[in-house]
N, C-alpha and C positions, 0 to 999 in steps of 0.2 A: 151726753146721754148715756154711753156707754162707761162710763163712771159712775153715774150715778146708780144705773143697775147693777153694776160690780158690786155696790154697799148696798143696795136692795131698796133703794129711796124712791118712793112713787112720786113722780113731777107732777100728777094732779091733785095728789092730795096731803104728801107731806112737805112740802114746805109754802111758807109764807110769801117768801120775793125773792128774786133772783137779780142781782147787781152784775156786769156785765163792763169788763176792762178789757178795752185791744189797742196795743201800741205796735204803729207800725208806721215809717217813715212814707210816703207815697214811693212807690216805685221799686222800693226794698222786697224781696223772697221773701226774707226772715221774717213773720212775723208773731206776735207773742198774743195768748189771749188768756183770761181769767175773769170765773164766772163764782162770784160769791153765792152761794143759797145758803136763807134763813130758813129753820121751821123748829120741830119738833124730833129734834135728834138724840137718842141716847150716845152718851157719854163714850160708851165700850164699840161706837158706831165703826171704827176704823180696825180698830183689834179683829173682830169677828169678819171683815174683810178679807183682813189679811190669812187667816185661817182659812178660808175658804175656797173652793174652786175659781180661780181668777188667774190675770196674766200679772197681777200686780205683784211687786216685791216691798219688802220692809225698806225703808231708807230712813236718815236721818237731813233735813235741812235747819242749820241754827241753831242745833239740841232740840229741834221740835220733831215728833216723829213724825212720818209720812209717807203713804204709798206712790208707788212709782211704776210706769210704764215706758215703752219707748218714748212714748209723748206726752205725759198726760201725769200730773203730782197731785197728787188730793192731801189736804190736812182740816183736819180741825180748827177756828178760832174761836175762843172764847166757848158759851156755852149758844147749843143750838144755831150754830152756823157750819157748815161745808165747803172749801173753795177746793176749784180746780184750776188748775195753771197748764198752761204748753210749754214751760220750762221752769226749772226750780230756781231761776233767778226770778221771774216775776213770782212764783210764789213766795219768795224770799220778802219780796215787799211789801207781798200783802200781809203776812204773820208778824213782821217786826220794822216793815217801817211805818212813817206816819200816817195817820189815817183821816182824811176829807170826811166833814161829817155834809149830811145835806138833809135842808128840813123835807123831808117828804112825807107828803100826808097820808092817813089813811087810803083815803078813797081814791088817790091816786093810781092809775093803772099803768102809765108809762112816765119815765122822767128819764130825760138825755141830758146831758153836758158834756159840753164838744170847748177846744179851743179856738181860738179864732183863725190859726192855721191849717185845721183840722175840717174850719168851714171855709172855707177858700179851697180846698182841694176837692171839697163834694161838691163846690157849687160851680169848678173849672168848665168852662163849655159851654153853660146853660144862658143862653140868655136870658134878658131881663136880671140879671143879679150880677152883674160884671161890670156895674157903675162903681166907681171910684169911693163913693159914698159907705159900700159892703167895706173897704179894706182895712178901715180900723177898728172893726169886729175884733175885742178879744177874748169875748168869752160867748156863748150861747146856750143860754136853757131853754127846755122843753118839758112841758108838763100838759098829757093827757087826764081829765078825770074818768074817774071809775064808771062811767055811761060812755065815754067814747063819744060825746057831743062839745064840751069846751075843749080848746087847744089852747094855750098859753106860749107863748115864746119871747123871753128875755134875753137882750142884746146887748153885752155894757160895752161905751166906746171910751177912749181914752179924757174926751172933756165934752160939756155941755153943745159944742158947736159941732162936733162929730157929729150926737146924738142927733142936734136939730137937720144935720142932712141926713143923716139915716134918716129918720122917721119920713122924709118928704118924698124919698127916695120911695121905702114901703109903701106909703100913700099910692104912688106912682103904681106899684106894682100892684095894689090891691085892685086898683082902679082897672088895670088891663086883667086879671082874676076874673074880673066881676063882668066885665065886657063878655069875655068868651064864655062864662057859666051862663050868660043870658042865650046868648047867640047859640047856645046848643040845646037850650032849652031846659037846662038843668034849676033847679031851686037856686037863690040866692042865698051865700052863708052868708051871717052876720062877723063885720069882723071891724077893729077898734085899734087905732094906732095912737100911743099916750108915748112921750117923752116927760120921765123923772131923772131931774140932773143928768145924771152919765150913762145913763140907762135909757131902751126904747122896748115897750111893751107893746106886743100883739095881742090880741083877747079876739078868738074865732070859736062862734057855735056853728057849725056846720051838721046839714041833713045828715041823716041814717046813710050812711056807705061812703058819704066820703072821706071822712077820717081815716079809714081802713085801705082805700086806695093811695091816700098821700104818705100812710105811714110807709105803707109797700114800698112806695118808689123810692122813697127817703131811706130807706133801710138797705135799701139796693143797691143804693148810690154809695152809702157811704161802705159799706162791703168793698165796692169796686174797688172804690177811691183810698182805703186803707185809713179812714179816716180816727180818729184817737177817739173812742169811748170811754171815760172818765168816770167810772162811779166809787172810786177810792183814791 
């Protein structure tokens, strides 16, 4: 945030979406973040920074220029994008190395992609998810739509018989969900467990507030847990 006001960029109203990268081993100090924003950026956006009353200096990373702080490297990519990095080696990867594309839709409001070791360290402790079943998780999506009512989460496991205990496994867990959302009186979400080949799909519309509380804890956890946010 305090980057973004250095270039003078309003988070509510100039840009479009915000991409969000953190690598950090569990249990590691070190660790690294970088946060892509798209929107409507002039060109001259980093110049007129740098001229300006700020703590930032001129630097070069790769021949690309870029400003710099103790912690903190802003550069330009392409036209109408912003990244910031906590170090100029992960901004180094996001201006020149390769880049993950991911189909994300408009009316999408939130999209995660976690590895599968990334979700074993958020989900260390908890039970109900420490069945044998979770472990060959190697990838995980997540896709909010833009109402905050569907939640979507993609699972892909290594072959077809993975997937079919994962799914049986979720089933399992859905089922004790749905137990205690009764038992406390709360509305019942709707929610849908599909196995496609090596993949296991969740489909959850859930009432008005609960989205917003699972997002919380989920965001919390993987904070703690130093978990890999992937959006490049």
């Amino acid at each position: 945030m305090g980057g973004m006001a250095a270039l003078g960029i309003d988070a509510f109203h100039d840009f479009r979406k915000a991409l969000l990268c953190k690598i950090a081993a569990r249990g590691l100090a070190d660790q690294d973040m970088g946060v892509a924003v798209s929107g409507a950026f002039p060109s001259d956006l980093l110049a007129k920074a740098a001229s300006g009353k700020n703590t930032f200096h001129s630097d070069v990373v790769d021949g690309i220029p870029v400003l710099a702080d103790q912690r903190l490297w802003i550069a330009q990519r392409g036209k109408g994008e912003v990244v910031f990095c906590t170090s100029a080696r992960l901004l180094r990867g996001f201006l020149t190395g390769p880049v993950e594309g991911f189909d994300v839709g408009r009316d999408t409001a939130f999209f995660l992609r976690m590895s599968g070791a990334s979700l074993r360290a958020v989900l260390a402790g908890r039970r109900g998810f420490q069945a044998p079943e979770f472990a060959p998780v190697q990838r995980l999506a997540i896709d909010l739509t833009g109402d905050g009512m569907m939640l979507t989460a993609s699972a892909l496991t290594p072959d077809g018989p993975a997937a079919e205990k994962l799914a049986r496994a979720m089933n399992d867990a859905v089922g004790e969900w749905r137990r205690h959302t009764t038992e406390a009186g709360r509305a019942e979400p709707e929610i849908a467990v599909r196995v496609g080949g090596t993949e296991v799909v969740v489909r959850a519309r859930l009432p008005p507030g609960a989205i917003e509380s699972a997002l919380s804890s989920a965001l919390g956890a993987m904070a703690s847990n130093s978990a890999i946010l992937r959006s490049r």
